[in-house]
N, C-alpha and C positions, 0 to 999 in steps of 0.2 A: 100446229102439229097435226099432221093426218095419218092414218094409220090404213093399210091398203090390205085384203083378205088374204087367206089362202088359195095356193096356188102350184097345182102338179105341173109335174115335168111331160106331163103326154103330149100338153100340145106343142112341146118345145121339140118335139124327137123327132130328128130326119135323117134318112138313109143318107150314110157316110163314112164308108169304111178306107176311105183314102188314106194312107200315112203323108202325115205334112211333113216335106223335108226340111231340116235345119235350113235358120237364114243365112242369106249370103252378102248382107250389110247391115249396117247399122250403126245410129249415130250414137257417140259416144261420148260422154260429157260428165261432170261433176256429178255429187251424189244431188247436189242442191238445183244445178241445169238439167236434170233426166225428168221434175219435175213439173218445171215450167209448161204453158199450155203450147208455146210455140218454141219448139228446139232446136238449138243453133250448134254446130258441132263445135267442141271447144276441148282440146288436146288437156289428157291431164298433165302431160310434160311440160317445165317452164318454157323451152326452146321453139314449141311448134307454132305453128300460125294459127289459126280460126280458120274455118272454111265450112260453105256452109254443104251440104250432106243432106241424101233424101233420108226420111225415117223408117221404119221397117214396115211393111204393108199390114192392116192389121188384120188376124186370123180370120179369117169366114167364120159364119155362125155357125157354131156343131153342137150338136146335143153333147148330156151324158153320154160316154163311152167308155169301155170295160178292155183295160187293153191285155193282151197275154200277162200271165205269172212271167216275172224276173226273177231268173238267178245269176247270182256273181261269181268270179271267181272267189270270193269269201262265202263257203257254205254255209256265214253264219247268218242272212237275213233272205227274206223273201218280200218282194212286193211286190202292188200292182196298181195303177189310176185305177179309180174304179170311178171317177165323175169329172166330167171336163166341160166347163160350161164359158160362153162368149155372150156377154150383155152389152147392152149400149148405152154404158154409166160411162165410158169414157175408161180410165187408168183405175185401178185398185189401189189404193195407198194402205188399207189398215185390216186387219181379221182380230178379230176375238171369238174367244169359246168361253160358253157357260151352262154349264146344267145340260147339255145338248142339244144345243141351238149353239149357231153359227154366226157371228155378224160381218158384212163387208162393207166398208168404207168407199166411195168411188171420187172420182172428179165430179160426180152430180150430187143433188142436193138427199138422196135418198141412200138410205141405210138399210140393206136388204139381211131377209132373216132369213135362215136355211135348219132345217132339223136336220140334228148329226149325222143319224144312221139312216133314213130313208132317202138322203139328200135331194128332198123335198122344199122348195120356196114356200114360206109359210107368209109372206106378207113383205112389206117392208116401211118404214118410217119417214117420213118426210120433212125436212128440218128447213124454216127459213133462209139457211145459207148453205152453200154447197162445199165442196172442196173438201169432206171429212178425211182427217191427213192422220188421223190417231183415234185408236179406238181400245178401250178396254172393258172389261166383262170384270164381273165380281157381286156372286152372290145374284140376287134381283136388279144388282144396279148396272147400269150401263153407261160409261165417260165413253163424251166425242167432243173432239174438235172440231173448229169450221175453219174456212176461209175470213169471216171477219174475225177472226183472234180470239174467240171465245170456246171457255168449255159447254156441254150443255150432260145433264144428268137426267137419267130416264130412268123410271120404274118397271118393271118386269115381271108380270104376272106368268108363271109359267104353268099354268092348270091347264085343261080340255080345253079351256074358251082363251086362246092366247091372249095377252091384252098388253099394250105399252103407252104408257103415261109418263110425257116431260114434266120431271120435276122444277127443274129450276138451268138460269144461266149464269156462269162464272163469267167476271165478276156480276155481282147484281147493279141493276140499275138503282141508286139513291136519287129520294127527292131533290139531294139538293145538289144533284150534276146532271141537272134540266137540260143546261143550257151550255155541256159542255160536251164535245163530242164523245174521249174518249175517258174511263176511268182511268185513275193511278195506277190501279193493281192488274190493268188489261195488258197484255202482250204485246210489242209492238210487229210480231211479224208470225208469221206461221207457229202454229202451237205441233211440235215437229213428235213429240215423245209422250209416255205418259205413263205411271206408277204408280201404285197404291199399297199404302203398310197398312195393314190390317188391322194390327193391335191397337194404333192410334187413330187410326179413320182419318191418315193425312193423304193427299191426293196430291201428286206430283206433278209439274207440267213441263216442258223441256223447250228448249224457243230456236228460232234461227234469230231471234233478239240477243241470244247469247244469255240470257236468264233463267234460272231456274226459278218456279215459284211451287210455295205449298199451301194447300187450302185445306182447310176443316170442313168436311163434308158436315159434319153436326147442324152448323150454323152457318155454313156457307161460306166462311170467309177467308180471306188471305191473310196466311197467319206469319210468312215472313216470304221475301223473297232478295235472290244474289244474283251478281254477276259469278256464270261459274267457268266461261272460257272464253276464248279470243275472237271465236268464231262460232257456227249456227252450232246448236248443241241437239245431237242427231239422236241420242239414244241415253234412256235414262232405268237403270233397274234399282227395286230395292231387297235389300236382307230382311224377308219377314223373321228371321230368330233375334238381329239383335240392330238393326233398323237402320243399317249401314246404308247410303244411298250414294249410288256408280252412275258418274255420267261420261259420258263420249261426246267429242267434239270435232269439228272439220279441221282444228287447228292444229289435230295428231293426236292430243293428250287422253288422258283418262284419269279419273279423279273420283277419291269418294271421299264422302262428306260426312258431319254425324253432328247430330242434335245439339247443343247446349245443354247441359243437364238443369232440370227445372224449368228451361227456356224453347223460346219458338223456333229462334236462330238457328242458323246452321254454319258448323266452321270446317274448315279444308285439311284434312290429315292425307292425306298422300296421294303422291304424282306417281300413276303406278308406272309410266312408259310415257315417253318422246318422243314421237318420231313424225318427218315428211310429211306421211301420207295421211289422209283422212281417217278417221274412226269414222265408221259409219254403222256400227252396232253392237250389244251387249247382250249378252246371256247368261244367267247364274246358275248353278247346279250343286245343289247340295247329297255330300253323299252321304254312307249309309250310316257312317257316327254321325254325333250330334256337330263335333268342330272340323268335317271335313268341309270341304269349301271352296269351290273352283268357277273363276272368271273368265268367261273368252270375250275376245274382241276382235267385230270384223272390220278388214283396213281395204283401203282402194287399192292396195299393193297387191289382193287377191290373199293374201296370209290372214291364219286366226290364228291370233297369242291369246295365250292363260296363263293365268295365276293360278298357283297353290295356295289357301291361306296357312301359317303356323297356327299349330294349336295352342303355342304358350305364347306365344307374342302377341298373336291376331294379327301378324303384317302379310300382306300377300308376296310374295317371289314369284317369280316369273318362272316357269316351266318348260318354255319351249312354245314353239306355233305349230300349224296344222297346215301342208304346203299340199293343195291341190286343185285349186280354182285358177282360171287363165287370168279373170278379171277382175275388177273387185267386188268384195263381199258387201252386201246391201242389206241383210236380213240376216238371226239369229234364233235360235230356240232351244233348250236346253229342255230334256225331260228326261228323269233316272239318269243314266250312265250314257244316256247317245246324248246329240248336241245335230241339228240340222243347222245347214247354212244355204242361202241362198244369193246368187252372185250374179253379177252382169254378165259372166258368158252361157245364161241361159237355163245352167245347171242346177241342182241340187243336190249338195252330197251326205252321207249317213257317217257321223263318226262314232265308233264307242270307245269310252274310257276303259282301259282294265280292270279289271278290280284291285284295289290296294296297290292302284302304280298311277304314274300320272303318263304312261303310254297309251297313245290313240290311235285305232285305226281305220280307217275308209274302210264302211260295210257296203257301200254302195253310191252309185252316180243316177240321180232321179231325172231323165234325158227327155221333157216332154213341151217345156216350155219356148215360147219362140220369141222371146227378147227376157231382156233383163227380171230377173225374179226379186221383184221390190219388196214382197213381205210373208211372213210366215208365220204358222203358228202349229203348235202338237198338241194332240189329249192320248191320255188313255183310253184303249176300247174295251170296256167295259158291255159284258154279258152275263148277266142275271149272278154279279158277284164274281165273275168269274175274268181275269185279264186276257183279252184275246191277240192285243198286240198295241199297235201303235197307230193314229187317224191322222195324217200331217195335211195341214191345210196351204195353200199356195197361188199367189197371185204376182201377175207380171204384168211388165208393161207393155206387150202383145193383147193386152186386155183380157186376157181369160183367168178365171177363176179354176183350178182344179184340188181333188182331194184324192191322197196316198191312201193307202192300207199298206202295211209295214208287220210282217209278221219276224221277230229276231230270235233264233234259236238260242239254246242255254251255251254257254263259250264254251270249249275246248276243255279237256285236261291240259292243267298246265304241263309245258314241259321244262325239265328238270335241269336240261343241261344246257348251260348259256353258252356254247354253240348252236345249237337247233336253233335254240330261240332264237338268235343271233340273223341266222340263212332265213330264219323265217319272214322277218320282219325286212329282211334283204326284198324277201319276195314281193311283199307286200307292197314297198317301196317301189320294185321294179313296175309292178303293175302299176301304180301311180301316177308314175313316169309317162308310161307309152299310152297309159288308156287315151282313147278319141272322145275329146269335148266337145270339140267344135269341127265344123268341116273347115279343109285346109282353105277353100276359097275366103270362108270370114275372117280366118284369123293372117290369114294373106292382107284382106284390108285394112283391117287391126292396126297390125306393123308400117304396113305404110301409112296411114294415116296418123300413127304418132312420132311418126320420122323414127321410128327403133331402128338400131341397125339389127 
């Protein structure tokens, strides 16, 4: 493991005030094909052919850039890029936040470190394999995945003298599998997801093996692992209140699991939804009671369904989706009452729950990215005790890294009479509809290239 210093953005800043126009192709492929190192266009429709399709050219090198304040036709949010940066790791697969420090995952072997608020490269990590495809943050510890199938756990010294120490690799090597390539308890294929309950110190891992496994951070070990669906398993959250654990699947489903009581096991209490299209991400949000409780999930159909959970039953109900992405959703993030998504047509959108209602609506369309937006993550911005909004972190397959500032004003007085509210939400809807995502030329290619009529 090698650990590389700190490192300002001054010698990375160059004069370039050019607006990059949206693309005008782009090959389009499963959530499991956008990955691969060499991309072959492959129709999500059963019907269409394969054909092969150039990929989108990747952005020129730009510094941080500071783009105008946005406002929406929703006066309820404000924001602005305030950091847009292009490195030459290849693809972004993974982001975590902890303590205020920033981690990113690439197609290279290196794990770069960014401080929150000065969006400053503080260094980055070097791990014997490359391809970090999941990354999460917690506490001083840091989980990554590789490309040979293994977790690796880092320590995190976050003082004046930054400092990061690999602890250990999942599974460990034992004496007495010398002689034998892979362990038992190793993944056979990309470790795709990753989750940690807190109470127990269990560490989730999520596979395109189609397995779920759980390891005891204590002692290192794997302490039970299942088949949890038919197909790669994309996206894995857990209930730190009562240790509930949500996975998603390529195979449509969604499922959550829960402990054996006294036991390591895990068994299968409900299929929340069926359907076609892929799952390809999860987000939980708890609200401001202790049994409120809401699920989203993003599908390649471009739709995000949720659940409600009941408070007496604990089952979740399905609520409705959230209809405004052209293509489909890749990324999720839930924090307080908004939920960001980010989706193959380049976009990301801002939604807030109401209060004390399960209605959502579009605060805003985040329009900066130039391919598909593979992963996400939110914090709090926190100044000196005080909330100053929201820090949404973002990464595509255009290969750039950038970060939100998201300032969202206090909601509305309700209104009283459900007509208004009614026309309201008309409007809301209307704008929806007609806002421009994408320029007419890509989504011209789009339609022909999946034979849509």
């Amino acid at each position: 493991m090698e650990f590389y210093g700190k490192r300002t953005l001054r010698g990375l800043i160059d004069e370039d005030k050019k607006t990059k126009p949206s693309p005008t192709h782009l090959s389009f492929k499963t959530h499991q094909e956008m990955l691969e190192p060499n991309p072959q266009f492959m129709s999500p429709t059963r019907h269409s052919s394969p054909s092969m399709i150039s990929f989108f050219p990747p952005s020129p090198e730009s510094p941080w850039t500071l783009s105008p304040l946005h406002t929406t036709p929703s006066p309820s949010l404000l924001y602005h890029c305030v950091a847009s940066l292009h490195r030459h790791d290849g693809n972004i697969f993974s982001i975590g936040v902890s303590r205020g420090m920033v981690f990113t995952g690439s197609q290279s072997s290196h794990i770069r470190l960014w401080q929150q608020q000065e969006c400053v490269e503080r260094g980055y990590l070097k791990a014997s394999s490359g391809e970090v495809r999941a990354i999460l943050a917690y506490g001083n510890m840091l989980f990554t995945t590789h490309r040979d199938y293994k977790i690796r756990i880092w320590n995190i010294s976050f003082s004046e003298n930054f400092r990061c120490k690999k602890i250990t690799t999942l599974p460990q090597r034992s004496p007495f599998l010398l002689f034998q390539r892979t362990n038992t308890h190793q993944h056979k294929d990309f470790i795709s997801c990753l989750a940690y309950y807190h109470a127990e110190g269990l560490l989730y891992t999520g596979s395109w093996d189609k397995t779920v496994k759980a390891w005891r951070v204590s002692d290192k070990k794997c302490v039970d692992s299942f088949v949890a669906h038919e197909d790669n398993v994309n996206a894995i959250v857990v209930n730190q209140e009562d240790g509930c654990v949500f996975t998603c699947s390529s195979d449509g489903s969604v499922k959550i699991w829960r402990r054996v009581y006294m036991e390591s096991s895990h068994t299968l209490t409900m299929i929340l939804k069926f359907q076609r299209s892929p799952v390809n991400a999860l987000a939980l949000s708890l609200g401001s009671s202790k049994d409120s409780c809401f699920l989203y999930s993003g599908s390649s159909d471009g739709f995000i369904n949720f659940w409600e959970k009941e408070k007496m039953s604990g089952r979740f109900n399905h609520g409705g989706f959230l209809d405004g992405h052209r293509f489909a959703v890749l990324c999720l993030v839930a924090v307080e009452s908004l939920v960001f998504s980010g989706s193959e047509d380049t976009t990301i959108r801002v939604w807030r729950r109401e209060e004390g209602s399960s209605f959502h609506g579009c605060l805003a369309v985040l329009d900066g990215h130039r391919g598909p937006v593979k992963c996400l993550t939110a914090s709090l911005e926190v100044k000196k005790d005080f909330v100053m909004g929201f820090l949404v972190y973002s990464a595509s397959l255009d290969q750039t890294f950038k970060v939100w500032r998201i300032r969202v004003l206090p909601e509305e007085k309700k209104i009283d009479s459900d007509t208004e509210r009614y026309d309201q939400r008309i409007k809301i809807m209307g704008y929806e509809m007609i806002s421009p995502v994408l320029s007419p030329s890509w989504v011209k290619k789009k339609i022909q290239g999946n034979h849509l009529q």
